[in-house]
KOLVEXFI-939747 format. One record per residue: residue in three letters; y, z, x of N, C-alpha, C in turn. Coordinates in steps of 0.05 Angstrom, whole numbers, plus 32768, in hexadecimal, padded with zeros to 4 digits. Layout:
N
ALAYZXYZXYZX;...
This chain:
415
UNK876487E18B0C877D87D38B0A878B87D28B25;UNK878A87E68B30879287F28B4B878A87D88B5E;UNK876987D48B5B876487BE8B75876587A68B6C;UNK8762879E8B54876A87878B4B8787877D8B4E;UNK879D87978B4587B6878D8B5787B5877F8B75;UNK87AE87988B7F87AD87978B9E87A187808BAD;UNK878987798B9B8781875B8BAC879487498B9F;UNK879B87438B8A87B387308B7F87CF87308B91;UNK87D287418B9687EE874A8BAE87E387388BCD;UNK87C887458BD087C087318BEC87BC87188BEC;UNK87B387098BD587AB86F58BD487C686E38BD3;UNK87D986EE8BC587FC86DA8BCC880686E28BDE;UNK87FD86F18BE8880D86F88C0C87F386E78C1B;UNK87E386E88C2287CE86D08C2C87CC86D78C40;UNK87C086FB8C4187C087078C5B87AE87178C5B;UNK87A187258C6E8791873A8C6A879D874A8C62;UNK878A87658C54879A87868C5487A987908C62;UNK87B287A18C5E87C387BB8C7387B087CE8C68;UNK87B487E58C7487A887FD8C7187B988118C64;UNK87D688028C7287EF88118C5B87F588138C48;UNK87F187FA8C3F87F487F88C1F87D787FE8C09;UNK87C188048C0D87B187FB8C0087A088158C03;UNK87A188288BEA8781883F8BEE876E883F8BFF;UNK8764884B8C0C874488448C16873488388BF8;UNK873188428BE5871A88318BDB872388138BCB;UNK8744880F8BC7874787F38BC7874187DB8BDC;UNK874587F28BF7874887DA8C0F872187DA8C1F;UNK871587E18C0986F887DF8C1986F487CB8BFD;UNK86F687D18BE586EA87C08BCF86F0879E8BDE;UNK8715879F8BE8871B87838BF3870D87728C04;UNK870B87858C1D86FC87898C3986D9877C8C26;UNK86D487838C1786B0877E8C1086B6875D8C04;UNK86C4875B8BEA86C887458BDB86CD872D8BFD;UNK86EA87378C0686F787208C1A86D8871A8C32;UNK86CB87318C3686B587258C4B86A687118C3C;UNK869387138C1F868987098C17868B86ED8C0E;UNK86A986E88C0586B386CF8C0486B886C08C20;UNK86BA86CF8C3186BD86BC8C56869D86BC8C59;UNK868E86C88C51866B86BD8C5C866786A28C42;UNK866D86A28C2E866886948C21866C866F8C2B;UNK8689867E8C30869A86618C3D868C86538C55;UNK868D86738C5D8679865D8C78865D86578C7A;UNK8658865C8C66863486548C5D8636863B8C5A;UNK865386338C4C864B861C8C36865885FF8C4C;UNK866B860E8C5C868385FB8C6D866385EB8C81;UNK867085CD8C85865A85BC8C9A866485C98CAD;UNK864685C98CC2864C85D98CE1865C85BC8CF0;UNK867685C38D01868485B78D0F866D85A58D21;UNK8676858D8D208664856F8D27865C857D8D47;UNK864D856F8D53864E85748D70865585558D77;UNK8654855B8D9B865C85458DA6863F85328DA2;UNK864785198D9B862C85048D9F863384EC8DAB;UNK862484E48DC0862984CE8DD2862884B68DB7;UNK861184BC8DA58601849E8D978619849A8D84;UNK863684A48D878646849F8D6F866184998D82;UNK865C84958D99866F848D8DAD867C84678DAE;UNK869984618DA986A584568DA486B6843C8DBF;UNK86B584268DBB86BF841C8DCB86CC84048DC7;UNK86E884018DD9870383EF8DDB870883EF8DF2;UNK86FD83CD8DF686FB83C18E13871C83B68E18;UNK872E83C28E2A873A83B68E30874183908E2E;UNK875183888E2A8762836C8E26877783658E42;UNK8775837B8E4D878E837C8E64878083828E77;UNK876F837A8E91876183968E9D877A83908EB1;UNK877D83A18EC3879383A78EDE877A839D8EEE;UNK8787839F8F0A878483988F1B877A83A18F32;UNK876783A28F47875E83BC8F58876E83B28F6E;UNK876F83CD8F7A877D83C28F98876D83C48FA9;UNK877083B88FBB875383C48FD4875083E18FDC;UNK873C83E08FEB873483FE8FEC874684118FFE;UNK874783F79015875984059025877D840C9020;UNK87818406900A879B840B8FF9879884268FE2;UNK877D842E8FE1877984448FD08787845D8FD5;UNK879A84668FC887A284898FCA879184958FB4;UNK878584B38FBD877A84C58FAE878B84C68F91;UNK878284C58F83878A84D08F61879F84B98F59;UNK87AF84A78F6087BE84938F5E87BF84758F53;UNK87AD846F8F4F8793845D8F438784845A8F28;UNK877D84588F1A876D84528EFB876484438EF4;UNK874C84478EF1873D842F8EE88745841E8EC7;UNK873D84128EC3874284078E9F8745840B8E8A;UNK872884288E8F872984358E78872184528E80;UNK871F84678E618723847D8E61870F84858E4B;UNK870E849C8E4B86F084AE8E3786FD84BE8E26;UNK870684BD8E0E871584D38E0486FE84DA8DE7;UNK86FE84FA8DDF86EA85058DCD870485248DBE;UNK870385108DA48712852F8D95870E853E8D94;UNK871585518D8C86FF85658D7C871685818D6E;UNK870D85828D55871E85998D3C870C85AA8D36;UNK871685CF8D2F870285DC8D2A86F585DA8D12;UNK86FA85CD8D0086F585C48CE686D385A88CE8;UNK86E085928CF286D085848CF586C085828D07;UNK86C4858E8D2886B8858E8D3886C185748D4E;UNK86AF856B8D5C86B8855B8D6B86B1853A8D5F;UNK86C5852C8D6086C4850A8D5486C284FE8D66;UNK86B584DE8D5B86A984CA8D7186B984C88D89;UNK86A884C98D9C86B584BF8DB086B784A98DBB;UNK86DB84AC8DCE86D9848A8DCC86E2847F8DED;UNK86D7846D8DF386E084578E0586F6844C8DFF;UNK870F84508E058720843D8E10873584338E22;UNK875084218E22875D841C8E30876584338E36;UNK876C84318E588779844D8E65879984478E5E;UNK879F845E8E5587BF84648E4B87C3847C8E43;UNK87DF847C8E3687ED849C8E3287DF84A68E1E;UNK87E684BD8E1E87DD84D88E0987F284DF8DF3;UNK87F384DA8DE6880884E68DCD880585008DC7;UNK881585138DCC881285298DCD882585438DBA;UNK882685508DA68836855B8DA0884585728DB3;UNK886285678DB6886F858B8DC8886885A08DC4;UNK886085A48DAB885385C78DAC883385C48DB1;UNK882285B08DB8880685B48DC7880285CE8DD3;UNK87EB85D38DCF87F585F28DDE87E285EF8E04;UNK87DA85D38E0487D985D18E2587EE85CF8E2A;UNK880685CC8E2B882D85CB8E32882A85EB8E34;UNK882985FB8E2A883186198E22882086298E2F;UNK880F862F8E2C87F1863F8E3487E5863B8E43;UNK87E286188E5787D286158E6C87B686148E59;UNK87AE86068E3E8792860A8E38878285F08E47;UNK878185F58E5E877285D38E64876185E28E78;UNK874C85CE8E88873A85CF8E9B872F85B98E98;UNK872285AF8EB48722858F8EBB870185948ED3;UNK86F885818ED786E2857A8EEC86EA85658F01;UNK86E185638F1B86E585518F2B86C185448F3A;UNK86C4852A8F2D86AE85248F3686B185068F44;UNK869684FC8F4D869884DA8F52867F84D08F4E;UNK868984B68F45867484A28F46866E84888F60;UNK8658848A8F6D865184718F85863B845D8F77;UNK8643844F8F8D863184338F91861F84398F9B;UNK860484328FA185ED84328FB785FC84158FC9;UNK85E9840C8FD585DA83F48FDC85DE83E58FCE;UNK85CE83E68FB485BF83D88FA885D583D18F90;UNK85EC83E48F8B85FB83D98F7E860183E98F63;UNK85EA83FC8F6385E684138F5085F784258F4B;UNK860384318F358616843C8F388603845E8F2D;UNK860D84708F4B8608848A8F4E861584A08F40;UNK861084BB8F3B861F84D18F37861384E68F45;UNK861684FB8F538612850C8F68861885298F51;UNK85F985328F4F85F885488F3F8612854D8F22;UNK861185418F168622853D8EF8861F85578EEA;UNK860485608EEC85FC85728ECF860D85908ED8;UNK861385948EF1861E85A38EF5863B85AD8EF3;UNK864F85948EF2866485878EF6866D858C8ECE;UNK865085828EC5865585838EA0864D85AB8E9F;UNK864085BA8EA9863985D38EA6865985E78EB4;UNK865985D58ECC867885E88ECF868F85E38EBC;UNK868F85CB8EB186A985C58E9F86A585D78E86;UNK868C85D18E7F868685E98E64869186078E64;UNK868986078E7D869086268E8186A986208E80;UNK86C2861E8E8986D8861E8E8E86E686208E73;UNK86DA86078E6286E186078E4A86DD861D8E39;UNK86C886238E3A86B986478E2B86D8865B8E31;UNK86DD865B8E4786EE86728E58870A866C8E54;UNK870D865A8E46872A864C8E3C8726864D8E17;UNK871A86558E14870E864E8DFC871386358DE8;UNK8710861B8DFB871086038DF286F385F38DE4;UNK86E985EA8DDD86CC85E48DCE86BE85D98DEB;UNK86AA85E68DE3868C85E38DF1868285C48DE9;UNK867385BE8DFF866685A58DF0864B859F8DF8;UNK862E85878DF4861A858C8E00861D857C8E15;UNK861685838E2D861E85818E488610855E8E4A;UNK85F085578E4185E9853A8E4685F585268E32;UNK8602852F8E1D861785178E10862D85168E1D;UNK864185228E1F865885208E33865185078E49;UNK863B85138E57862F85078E71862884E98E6A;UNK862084DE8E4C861284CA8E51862C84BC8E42;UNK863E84C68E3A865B84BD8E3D866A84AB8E4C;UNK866B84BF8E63867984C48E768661849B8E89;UNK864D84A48E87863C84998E98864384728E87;UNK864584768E718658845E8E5C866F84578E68;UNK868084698E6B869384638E76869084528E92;UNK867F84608EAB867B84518EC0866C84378EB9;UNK865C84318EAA865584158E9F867184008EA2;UNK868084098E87869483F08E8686A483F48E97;UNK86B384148EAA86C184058EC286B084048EDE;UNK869B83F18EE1869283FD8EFB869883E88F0E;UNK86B183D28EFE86B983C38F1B86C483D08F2C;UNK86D383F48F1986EB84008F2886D684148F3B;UNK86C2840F8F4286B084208F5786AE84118F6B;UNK86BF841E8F8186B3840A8F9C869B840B8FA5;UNK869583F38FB2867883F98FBA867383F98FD7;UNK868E83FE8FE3868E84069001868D84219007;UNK86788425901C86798444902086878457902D;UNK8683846D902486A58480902086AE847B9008;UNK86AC846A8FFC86C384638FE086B684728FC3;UNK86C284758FBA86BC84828FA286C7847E8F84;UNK86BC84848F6C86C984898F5A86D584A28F50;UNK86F184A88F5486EC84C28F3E86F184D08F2F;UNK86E184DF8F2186E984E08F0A86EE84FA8F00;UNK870384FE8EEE870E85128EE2870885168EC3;UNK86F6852A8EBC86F085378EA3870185498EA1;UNK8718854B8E8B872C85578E82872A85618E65;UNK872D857F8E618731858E8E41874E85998E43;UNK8755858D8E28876F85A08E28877785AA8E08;UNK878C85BF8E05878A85C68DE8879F85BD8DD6;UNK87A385AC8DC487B5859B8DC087BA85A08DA1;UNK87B685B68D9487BC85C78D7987DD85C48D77;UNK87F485C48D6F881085C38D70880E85DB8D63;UNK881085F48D72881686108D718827861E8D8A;UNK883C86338D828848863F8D9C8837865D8D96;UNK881E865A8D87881086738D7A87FE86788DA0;UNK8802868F8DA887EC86958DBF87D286948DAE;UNK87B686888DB8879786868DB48798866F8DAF;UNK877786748D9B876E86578DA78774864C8D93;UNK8769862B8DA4877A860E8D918762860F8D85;UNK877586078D6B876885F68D52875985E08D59;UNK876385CE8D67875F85AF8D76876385AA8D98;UNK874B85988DA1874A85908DBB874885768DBF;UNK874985728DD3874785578DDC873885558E03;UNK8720854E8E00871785428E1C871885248E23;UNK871C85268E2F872385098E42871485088E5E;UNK871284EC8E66870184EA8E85871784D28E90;UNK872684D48EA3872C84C28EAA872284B88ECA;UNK872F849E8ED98712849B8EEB8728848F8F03;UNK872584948F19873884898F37872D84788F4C;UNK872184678F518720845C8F66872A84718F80;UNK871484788F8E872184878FAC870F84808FBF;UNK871F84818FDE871B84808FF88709849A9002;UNK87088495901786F584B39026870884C3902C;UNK870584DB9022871B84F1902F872284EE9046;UNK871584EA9057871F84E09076871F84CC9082;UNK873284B7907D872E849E90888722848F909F;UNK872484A390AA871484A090D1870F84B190D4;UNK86FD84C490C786E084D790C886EC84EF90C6;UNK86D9850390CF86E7852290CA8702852690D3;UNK870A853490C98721853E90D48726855990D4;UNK8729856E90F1872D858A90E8874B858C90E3;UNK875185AB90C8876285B490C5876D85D790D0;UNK878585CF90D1879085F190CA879485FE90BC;UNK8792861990BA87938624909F87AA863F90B1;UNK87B58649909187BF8665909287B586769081;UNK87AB8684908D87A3869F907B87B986AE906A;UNK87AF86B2904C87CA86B4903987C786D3902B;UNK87D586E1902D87CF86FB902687EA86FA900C;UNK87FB86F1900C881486EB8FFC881986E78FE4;UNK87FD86C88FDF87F786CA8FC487DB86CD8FBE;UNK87D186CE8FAB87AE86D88FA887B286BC8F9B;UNK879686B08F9E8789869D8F8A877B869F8F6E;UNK877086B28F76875D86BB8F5E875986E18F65;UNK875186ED8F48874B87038F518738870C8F38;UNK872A87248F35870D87328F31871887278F10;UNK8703872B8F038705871E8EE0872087108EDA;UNK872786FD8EE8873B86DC8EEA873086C68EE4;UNK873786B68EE88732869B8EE08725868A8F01;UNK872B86A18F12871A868B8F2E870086768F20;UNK86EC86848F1586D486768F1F86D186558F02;UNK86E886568EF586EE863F8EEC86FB86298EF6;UNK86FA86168EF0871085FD8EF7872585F78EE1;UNK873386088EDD8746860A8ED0876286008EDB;UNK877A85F38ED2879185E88EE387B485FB8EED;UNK87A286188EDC87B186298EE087AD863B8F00;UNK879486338EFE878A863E8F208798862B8F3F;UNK87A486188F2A87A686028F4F87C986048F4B;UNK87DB86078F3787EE86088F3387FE861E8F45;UNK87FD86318F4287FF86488F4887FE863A8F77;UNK87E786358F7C87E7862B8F9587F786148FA0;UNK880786088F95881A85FA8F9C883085FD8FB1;UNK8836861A8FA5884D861F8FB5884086308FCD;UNK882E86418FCC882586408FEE882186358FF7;UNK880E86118FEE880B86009001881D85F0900B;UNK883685EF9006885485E89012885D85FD9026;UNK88578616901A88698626903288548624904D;UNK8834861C904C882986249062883186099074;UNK882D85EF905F883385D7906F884C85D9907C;UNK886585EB9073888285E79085887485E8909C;UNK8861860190A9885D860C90BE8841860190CF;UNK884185E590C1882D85D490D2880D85DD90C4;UNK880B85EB90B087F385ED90AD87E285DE908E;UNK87CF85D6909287C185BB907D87BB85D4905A;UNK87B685E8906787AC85EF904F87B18614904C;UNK87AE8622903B87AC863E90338786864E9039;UNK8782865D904687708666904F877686879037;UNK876D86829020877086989006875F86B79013;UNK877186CA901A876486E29014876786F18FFF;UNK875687068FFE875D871E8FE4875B87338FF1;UNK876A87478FE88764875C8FEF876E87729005;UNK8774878A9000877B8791901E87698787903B;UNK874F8788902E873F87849040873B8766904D;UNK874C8754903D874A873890498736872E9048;UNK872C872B902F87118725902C871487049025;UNK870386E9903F870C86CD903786FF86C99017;UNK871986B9900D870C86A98FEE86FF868C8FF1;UNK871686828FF7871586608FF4872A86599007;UNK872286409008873686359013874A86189011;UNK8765861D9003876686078FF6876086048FDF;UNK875285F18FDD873E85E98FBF872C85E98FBE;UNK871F85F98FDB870785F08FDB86EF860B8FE8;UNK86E086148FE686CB862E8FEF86CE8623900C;UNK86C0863E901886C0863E902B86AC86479038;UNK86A4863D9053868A863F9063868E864B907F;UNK8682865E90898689866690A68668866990A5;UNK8667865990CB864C865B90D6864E866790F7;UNK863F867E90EF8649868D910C8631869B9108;UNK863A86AA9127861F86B99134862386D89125;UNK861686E89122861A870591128619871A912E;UNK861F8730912E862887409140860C873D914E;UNK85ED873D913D85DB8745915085D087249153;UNK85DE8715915685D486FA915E85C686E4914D;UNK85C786EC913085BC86E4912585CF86C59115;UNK85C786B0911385D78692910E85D9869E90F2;UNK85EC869590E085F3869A90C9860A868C90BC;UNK8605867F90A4861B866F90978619867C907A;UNK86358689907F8643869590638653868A9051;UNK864E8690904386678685902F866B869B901A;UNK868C869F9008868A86B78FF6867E86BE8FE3;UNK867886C88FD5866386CA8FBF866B86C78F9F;UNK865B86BE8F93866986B48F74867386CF8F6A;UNK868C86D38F65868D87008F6586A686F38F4A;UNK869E86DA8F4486C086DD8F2D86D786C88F38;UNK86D986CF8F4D86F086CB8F5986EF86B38F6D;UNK86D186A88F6B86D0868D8F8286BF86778F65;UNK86C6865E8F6786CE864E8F5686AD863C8F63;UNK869386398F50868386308F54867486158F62;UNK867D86068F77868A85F28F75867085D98F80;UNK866A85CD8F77865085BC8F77864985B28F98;UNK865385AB8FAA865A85B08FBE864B85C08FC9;UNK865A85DA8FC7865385F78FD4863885FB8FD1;UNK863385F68FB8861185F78FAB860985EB8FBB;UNK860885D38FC185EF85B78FC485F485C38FEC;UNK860785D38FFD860685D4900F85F585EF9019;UNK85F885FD900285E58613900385CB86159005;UNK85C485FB8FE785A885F18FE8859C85E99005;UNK85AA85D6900B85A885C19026859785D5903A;UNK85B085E5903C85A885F8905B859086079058;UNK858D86139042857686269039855C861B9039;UNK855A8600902C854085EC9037853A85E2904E;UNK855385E79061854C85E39081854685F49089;UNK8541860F908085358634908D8543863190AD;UNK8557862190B4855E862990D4856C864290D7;UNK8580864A90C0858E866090CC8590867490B4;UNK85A1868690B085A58697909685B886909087;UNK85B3868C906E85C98681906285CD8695904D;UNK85E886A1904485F086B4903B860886AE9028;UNK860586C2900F862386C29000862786E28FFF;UNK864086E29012864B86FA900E866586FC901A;UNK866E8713901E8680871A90208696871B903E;UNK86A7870C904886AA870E906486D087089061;UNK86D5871D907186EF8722907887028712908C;UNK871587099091871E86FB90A28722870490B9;UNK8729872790B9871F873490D38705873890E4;UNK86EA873090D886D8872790E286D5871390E8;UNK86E4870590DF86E786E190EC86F186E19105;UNK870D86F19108871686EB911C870D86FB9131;UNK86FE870C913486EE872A914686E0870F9153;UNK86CE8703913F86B686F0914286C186DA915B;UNK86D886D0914E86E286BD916186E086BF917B;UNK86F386D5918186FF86E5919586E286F291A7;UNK86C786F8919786B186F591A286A586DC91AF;UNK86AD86C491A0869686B391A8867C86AC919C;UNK868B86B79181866A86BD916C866986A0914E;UNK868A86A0915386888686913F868A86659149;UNK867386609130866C8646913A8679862F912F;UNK86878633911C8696861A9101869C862990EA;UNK86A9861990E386B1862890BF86BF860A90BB;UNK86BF860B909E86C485ED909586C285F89072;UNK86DA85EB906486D985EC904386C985DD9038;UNK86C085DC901D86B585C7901186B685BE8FFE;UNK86BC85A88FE986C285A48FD786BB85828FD3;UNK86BD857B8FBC86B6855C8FB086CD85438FC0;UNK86DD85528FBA86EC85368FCE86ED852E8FE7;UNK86E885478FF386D9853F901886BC85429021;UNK86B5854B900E869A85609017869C857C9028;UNK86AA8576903C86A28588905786C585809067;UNK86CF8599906C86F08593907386EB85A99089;UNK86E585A690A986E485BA90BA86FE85C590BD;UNK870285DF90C9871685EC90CE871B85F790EF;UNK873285EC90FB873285EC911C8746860C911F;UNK87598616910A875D862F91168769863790FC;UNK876D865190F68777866590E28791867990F2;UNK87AB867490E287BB868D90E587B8869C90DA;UNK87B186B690EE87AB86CC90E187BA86EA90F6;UNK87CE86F290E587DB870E90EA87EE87009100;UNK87EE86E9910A881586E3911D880386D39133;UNK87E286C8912E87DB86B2914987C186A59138;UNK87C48695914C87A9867A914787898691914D;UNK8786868C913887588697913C87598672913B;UNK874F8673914E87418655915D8725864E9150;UNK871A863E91438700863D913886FC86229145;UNK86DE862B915786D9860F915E86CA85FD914D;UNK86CA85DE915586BF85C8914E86A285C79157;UNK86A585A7916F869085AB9174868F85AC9199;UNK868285C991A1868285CF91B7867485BD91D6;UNK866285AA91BD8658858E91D5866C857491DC;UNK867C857791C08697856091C486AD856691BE;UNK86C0856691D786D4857991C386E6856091B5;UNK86E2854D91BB86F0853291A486EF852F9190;UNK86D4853F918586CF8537916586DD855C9153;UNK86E7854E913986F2855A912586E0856E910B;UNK86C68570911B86B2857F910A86A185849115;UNK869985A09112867E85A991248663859B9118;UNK865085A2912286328592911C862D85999104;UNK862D85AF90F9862585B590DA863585AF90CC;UNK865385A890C9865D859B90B48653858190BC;UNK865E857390CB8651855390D68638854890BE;UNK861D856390C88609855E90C1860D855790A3;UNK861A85749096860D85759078862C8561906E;UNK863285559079864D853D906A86318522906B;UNK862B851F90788615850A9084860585099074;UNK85F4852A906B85DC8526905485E885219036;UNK86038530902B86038524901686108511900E;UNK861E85049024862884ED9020860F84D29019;UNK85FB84DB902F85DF84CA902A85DC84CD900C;UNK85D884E3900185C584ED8FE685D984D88FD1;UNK85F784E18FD0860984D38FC9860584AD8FBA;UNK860084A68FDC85FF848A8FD685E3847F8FD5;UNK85CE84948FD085B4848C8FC585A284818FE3;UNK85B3848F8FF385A384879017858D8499901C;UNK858E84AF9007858384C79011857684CD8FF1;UNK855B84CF8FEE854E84CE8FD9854984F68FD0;UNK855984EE8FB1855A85128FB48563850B8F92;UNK8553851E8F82855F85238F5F857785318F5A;UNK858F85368F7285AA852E8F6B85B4851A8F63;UNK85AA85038F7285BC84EE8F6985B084E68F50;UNK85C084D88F3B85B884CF8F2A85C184AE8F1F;UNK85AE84A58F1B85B184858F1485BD84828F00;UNK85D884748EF485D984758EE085DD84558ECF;
């Protein structure tokens, strides 16, 4: 009578046990019955849909806008026609996805991307060849980092070649909005966010991904250009079991306001350390590369090591690859301080350093404040006119080739 009450009491409160109210051997009889009825349920419940390209939906614009020329293009400012949007509930899983007109998002105020920051996004592009073909520059990677991000947000997972052959639909119907002048680009933004109407902390019930797509120029309109940086000890970017090695929008937020205070003082970007030890992260938005001589003479191009805290970045990869198939020098991920940067300088031992990321490729760096003066990083020591030493030069050159299908390599992909 005892547990028969006692589950009758739980079952109109519509809650698990306490341990306070309930005997040990009422609250294990509950504990056995309540597990066996949740395996049951979920024996019987359909497994949540996955994503499928073959059930993908489309609404061709009636209105298209208008392109402007290229040379009128601002980064991110721009939109093409249309847009990629894909539901998804924990109940049903994810629903057709669809092609359509680019426009607003209807959103409830309590979404809990407003509240929680549940979002993370990808930055990629689509080119032209020659021939008129429309390119994508290593994708599967771009769909494998967003997964992750989403896992780590705990937003739904999805299979990385439907997304892709989506996404690759999408560049079909807008590919008038791809220039086919070189330098020019498409690009594109894969976006998850958590859109449940809860002020409850965890995870959403409901998501929503989206791809939307920009018409852009070459990061540098009249070729490289070096920057300055300040070395930032003030605020951290990322730190040990954080959110660094995702692309999450809670990671670039946070950097706003140092990259204002460094620009009062003339400088382009934040040069991220950690640590007492000043150990370099990133720079900006983007990893970072130093190529210098090592104490016993040995050529060496470092960059920091995937430790958590440095953000995976397709780029960094394909520059790693690059150099390592050329066997000219040592190419390394590890660990390097900004006090060895500047010793190095002040030696004569460093040869370039330059960031890297999808929207420039290769962003050289001409000097770092560090501790109250300029560490001077040279360019290139045969010209002093030009704005990038020979190894950024070079590897902007090879994947820009691979890019526009000049340079034959199973990165690029035809789509």
């Amino acid at each position: 009578m005892l547990i028969k009450h006692a589950a009758r009491t739980l079952s109109l409160a519509g809650g698990p046990p306490s341990r306070r109210f309930l005997p040990p051997a009422a609250l294990a009889t509950y504990q056995y019955h309540h597990h066996h009825r949740r395996q049951l349920a979920t024996a019987t419940a359909p497994a949540p849909a996955p994503l499928r390209a073959s059930q993908l939906q489309k609404q061709i614009t009636q209105k298209p806008k208008s392109r402007p020329p290229n040379d009128k293009l601002l980064f991110g400012h721009t939109f093409s026609d249309h847009m990629l949007t894909v539901e998804w509930d924990a109940k049903k899983g994810w629903h057709a996805p669809q092609i359509k007109p680019y426009g607003n998002l209807s959103l409830d105020p309590a979404a809990k991307v407003f509240h929680y920051g549940l979002e993370c996004f990808e930055g990629m592009k689509a080119y032209k060849d020659a021939q008129g073909k429309i390119r994508l520059f290593r994708p599967d990677m771009n769909m494998a980092r967003l997964n992750k991000s989403c896992a780590r947000l705990t937003l739904p997972t999805f299979d990385s070649k439907e997304l892709l052959a989506c996404i690759k639909e999408l560049l079909r119907v807008d590919q008038a909005w791809i220039p086919s002048e070189h330098g020019y680009s498409l690009y594109l933004r894969p976006t998850a966010i958590a859109t449940e109407e809860s002020l409850g902390v965890g995870e959403s019930s409901r998501a929503l991904l989206f791809v939307i797509a920009s018409p852009v120029g070459p990061y540098y309109k009249t070729g490289l250009k070096a920057v300055s940086l300040s070395a930032t000890r003030d605020y951290v970017r990322a730190w040990p079991g954080g959110t660094g090695d995702a692309k999450i929008g809670g990671n670039y937020a946070p950097g706003i306001r140092p990259q204002i205070e460094v620009a009062e003082k003339g400088h382009q970007q934040n040069l991220w350390l950690f640590g007492d030890e000043g150990f370099v992260t990133e720079v900006g938005t983007m990893n970072f590369f130093l190529f210098w001589k090592t104490p016993s003479g040995e050529r060496e191009l470092v960059t920091p090591p995937l430790d958590g805290t440095i953000l995976p970045g397709v780029t960094r990869d394909s520059i790693l690859s690059l150099t390592r198939s050329w066997g000219e020098f040592t190419v390394s991920e590890r660990a390097v301080t900004m006090r060895e940067i500047a010793t190095a300088c002040d030696e004569g031992r460093v040869l370039e350093a330059f960031g890297a990321g999808t929207a420039a490729i290769v962003s050289p760096i001409r000097n770092v404040w560090f501790e109250g003066r300029d560490v001077e990083i040279p360019l290139d020591p045969k010209d002093k006119t030009k704005q990038g030493g020979p190894l950024a030069t070079r590897l902007k050159k090879v994947i820009e080739g691979i890019q526009y299908g000049e340079v034959e390599s199973e990165w690029s992909v035809v789509v």
